[in-house]
C-alpha positions in Angstrom: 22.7 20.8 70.6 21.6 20.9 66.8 19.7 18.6 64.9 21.8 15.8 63.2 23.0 17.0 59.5 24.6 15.1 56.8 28.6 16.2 56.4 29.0 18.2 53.8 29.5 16.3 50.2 31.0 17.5 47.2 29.1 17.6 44.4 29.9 18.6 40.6 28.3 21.6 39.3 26.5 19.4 36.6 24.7 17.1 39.4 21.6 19.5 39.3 20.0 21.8 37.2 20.2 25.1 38.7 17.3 26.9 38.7 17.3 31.1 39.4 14.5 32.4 41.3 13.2 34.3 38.6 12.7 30.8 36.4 11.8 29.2 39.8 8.7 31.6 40.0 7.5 31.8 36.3 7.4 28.1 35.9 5.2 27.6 39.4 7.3 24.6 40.2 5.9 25.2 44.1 3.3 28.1 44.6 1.5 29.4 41.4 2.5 33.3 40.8 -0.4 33.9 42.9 1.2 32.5 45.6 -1.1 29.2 46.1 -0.2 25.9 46.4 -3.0 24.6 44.5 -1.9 24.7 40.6 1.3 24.4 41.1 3.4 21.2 39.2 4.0 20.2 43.1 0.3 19.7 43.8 -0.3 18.1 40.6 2.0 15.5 40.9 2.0 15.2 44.5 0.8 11.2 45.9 3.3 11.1 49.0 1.2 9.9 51.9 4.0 11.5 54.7 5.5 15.3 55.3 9.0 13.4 55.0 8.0 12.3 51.7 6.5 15.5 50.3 9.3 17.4 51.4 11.6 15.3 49.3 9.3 15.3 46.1 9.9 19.2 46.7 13.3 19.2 46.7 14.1 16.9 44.5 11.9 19.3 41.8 13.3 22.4 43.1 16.8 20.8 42.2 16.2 18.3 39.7 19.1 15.6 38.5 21.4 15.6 35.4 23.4 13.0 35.9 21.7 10.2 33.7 22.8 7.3 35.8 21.4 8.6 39.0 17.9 9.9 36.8 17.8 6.3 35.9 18.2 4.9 39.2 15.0 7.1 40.6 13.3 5.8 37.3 14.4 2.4 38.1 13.1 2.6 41.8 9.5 4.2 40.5 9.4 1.4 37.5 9.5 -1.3 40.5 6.6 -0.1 42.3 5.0 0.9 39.6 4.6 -3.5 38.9 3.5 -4.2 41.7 1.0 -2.8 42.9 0.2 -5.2 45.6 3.5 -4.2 47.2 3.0 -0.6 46.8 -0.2 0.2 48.3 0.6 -2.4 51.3 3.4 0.3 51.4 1.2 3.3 51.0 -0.9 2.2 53.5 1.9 1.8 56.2 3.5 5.2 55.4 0.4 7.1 56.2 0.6 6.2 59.6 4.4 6.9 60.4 5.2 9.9 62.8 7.4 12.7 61.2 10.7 11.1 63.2 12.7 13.8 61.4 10.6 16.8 62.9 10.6 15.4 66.3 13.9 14.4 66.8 14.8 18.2 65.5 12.6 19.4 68.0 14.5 16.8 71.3 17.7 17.7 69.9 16.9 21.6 70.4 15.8 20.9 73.7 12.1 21.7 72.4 11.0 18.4 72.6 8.2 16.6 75.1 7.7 13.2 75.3 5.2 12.9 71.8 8.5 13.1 70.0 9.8 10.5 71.8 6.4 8.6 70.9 6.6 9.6 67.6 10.3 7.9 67.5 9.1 4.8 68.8 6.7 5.0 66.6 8.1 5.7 63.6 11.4 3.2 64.6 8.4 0.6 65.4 6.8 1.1 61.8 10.0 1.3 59.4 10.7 -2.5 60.8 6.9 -3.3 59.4 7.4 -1.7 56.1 10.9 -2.8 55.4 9.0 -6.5 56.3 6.7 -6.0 52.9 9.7 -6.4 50.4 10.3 -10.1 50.3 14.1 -10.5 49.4 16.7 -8.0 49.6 16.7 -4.7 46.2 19.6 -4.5 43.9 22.7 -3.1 46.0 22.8 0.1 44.6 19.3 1.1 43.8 17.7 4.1 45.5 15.1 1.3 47.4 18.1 -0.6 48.2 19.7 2.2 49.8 16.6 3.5 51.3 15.8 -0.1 52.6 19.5 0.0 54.2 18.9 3.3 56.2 16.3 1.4 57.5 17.9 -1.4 58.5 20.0 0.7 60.2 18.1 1.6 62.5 19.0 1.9 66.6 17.3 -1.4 67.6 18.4 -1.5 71.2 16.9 2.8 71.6 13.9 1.3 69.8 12.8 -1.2 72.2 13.3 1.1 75.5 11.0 4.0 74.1 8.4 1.0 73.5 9.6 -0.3 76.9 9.7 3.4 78.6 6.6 5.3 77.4 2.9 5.3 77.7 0.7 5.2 74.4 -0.4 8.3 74.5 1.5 10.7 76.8 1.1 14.3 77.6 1.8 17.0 75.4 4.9 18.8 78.0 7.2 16.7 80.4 6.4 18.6 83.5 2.6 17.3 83.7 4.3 14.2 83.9 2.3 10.9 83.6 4.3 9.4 80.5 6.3 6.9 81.8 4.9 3.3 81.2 4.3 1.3 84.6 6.3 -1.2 85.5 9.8 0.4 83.2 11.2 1.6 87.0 10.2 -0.1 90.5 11.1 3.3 92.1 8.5 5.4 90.0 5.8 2.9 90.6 6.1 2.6 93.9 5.8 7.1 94.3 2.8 6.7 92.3 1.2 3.6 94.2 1.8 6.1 97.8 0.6 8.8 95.5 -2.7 7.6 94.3 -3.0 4.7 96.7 -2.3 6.4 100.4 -4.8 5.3 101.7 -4.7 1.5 100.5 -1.1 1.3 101.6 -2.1 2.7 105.4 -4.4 0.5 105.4 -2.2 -2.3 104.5 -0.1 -1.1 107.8 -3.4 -0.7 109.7 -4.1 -4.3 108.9 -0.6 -5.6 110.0 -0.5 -3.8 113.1 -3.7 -5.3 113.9 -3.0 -8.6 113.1 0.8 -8.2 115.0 -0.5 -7.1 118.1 -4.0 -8.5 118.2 -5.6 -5.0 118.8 -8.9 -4.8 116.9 -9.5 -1.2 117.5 -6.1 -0.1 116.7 -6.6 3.0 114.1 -4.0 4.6 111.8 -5.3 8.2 111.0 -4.3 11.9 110.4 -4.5 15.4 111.8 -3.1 18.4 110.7 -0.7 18.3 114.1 0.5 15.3 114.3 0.3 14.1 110.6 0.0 10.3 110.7 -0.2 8.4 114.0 -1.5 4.8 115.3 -4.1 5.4 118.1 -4.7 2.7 120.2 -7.5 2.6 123.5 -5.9 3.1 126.7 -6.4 -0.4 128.1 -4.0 -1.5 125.0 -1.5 0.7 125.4 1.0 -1.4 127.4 1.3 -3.1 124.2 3.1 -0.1 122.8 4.6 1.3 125.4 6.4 -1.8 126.4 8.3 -1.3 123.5 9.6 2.6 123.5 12.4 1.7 120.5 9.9 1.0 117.6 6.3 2.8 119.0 7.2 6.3 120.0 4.4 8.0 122.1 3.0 11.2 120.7 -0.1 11.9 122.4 -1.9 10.5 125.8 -5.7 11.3 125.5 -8.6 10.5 127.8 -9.5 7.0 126.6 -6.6 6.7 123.8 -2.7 7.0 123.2 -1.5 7.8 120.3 2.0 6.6 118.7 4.0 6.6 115.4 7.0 4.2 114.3 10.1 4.9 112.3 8.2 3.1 109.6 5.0 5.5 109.4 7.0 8.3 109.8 8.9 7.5 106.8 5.6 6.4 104.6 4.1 10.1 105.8 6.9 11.5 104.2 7.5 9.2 101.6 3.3 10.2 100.6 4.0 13.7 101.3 7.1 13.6 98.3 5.7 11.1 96.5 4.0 13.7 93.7 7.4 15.9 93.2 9.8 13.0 93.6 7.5 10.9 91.0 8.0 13.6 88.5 11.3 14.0 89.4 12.2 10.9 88.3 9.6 11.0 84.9 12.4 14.1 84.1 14.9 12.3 84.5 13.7 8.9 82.4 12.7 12.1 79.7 16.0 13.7 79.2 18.1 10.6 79.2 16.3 9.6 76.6 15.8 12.5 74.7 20.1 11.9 74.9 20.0 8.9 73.8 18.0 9.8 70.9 20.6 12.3 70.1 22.8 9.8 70.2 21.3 7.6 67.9 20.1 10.8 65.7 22.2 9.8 62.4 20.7 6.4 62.7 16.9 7.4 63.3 17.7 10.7 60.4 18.8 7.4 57.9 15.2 6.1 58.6 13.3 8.8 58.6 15.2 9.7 54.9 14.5 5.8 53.4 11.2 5.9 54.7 10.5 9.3 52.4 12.3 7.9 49.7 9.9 4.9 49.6 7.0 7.1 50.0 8.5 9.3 47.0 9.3 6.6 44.7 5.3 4.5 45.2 3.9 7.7 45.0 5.3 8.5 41.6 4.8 4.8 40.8 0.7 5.5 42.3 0.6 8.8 40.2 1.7 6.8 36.9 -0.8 4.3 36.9 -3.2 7.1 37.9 -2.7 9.1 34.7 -1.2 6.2 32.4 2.4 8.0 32.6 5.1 6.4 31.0 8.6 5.9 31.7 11.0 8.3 29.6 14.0 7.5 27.7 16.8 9.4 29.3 20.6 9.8 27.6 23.0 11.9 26.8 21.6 12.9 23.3 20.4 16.0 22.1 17.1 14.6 21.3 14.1 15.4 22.8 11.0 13.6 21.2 7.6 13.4 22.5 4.6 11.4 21.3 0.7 11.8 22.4 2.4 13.8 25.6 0.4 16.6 27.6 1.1 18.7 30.1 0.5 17.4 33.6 -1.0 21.1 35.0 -2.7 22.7 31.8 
């Protein structure tokens, strides 16, 4: 498997400004010459509140646009959060908390994956719906957030609501310590884990049957290491048992006591004694089937995850321009270039 990629897409040599290596360096667009982060144009400018979102800021200065419509339609998308300010907080404040869906569904699709990626899916599936909820009516068609807020409406509702269905709240790190699967999402798994944990309650639930079936009061369900799991009952109650050979099989005669087992608690001593593997048997396979179905859906949950960082792009530009009073530049196709009161947003 790979992770899910965009097909390739044409693009004119003009789109971006190419920037050598050299140039890249010298104007310490990413890492000062030192090397650091810190005093770099990246850090300075830097509000994103996600790793989805600060990856894109990256790129998009490590390639930056020169096609005027599509500068203006970043502009245009930074100008609107930039107004309101309810709106963009609201939306800061919900982007700090989504998981990094495009890391973890990398990770599933290269078989690396446990089932915190799956959380972090549902997760981050369960919070796009919640932040695409803050904008009250639909963005221009066309717009970078109307694009971004499509992506997001995009995404794999159905796959959404079985992860929230399938998975605990806070699983373990690796799928073989098992554990992760919510109860109640399969009867089968619940039941391994109730003769798991519960042995004893559920031979005591036959105890108590047996008891009240036969009227024996001192009838006893217990367990050696020879026999396994028998039902002992005294001698003077045996004819009970023994008067029906086909469903009480005798094991054992002792002094005062006869011992016996059924089809039934031969089949619970082995269903107990299976119960642990088999449980996680079946946790593997509720794991990988959905780790494939989150391949699956991978372009859908990748169009998320990329809206989601294009939001948190866009408000933190739009945070980072009422922080410092920044303005909005004129961009055309001139030759001008005319700055007034300006300064430099690292010296």
């Amino acid at each position: 498997e790979r992770p899910p990629l965009d097909p390739p897409a044409a693009e004119g040599a003009s789109a971006r400004m190419l920037i050598d290596p050299a140039t890249r360096a010298n104007l310490e667009l990413m890492r000062t010459l030192s090397g650091e982060r810190a005093g770099s144009l990246l850090s300075v400018i830097d509000r994103t509140v996600s790793g989805p979102g600060s990856r894109l800021l990256a790129a998009r200065l490590g390639g930056p646009l020169t096609d005027i419509g599509a500068i203006r339609l970043r502009q245009d998308a930074v100008e609107r959060l930039a107004r309101d300010t309810y709106l963009r907080e609201r939306l800061r404040e919900k982007l700090k908390s989504v998981p990094d869906m495009a890391r973890a569904l990398s990770r599933i699709a290269m078989q690396r994956g446990g089932p915190r990626d799956l959380i972090a899916l549902a997760g981050g599936l369960a919070a796009a719906g919640e932040i695409a909820a803050l904008f009250s009516g639909p963005e221009a068609e066309g717009s970078e957030l109307g694009g971004a807020l499509a992506g997001i409406a995009a995404a794999p509702a159905e796959f959404a609501r079985e992860l929230a269905l399938a998975l605990v709240d806070e699983p373990p790190l690796l799928a073989r310590d098992g554990g992760f699967v919510a109860e109640g999402y399969l009867a089968d798994l619940d039941e391994l884990r109730r003769l798991r944990d519960d042995s004893r309650k559920v031979i005591a639930q036959l105890q108590g049957g047996l008891i009240e079936e036969l009227a024996i009061r001192a009838l006893k369900i217990k367990h050696n290491n020879v026999l396994g799991w028998f039902i002992e009952v005294p001698a003077t109650h045996a004819d009970k048992l023994t008067a029906d050979p086909a469903r009480f099989i005798h094991r054992q005669t002792m002094a005062g006591a006869m011992r016996f087992t059924t089809t039934e608690l031969a089949d619970l001593e082995s269903r107990i004694a299976n119960a642990a593997g088999r449980s996680l048997a079946l946790e593997t396979e509720v794991f990988q089937r959905l780790c494939a179905d989150a391949v699956a859906a991978g372009q859908a949950i990748k169009g998320v995850a990329d809206g989601l960082a294009v939001l948190d792009v866009a408000a933190g530009l739009a945070h980072l321009a009422e922080e410092e009073n920044h303005c909005r530049p004129l961009v055309d196709d001139s030759l001008s270039f005319a700055i007034d009161g300006g300064r430099h947003p690292v010296v």
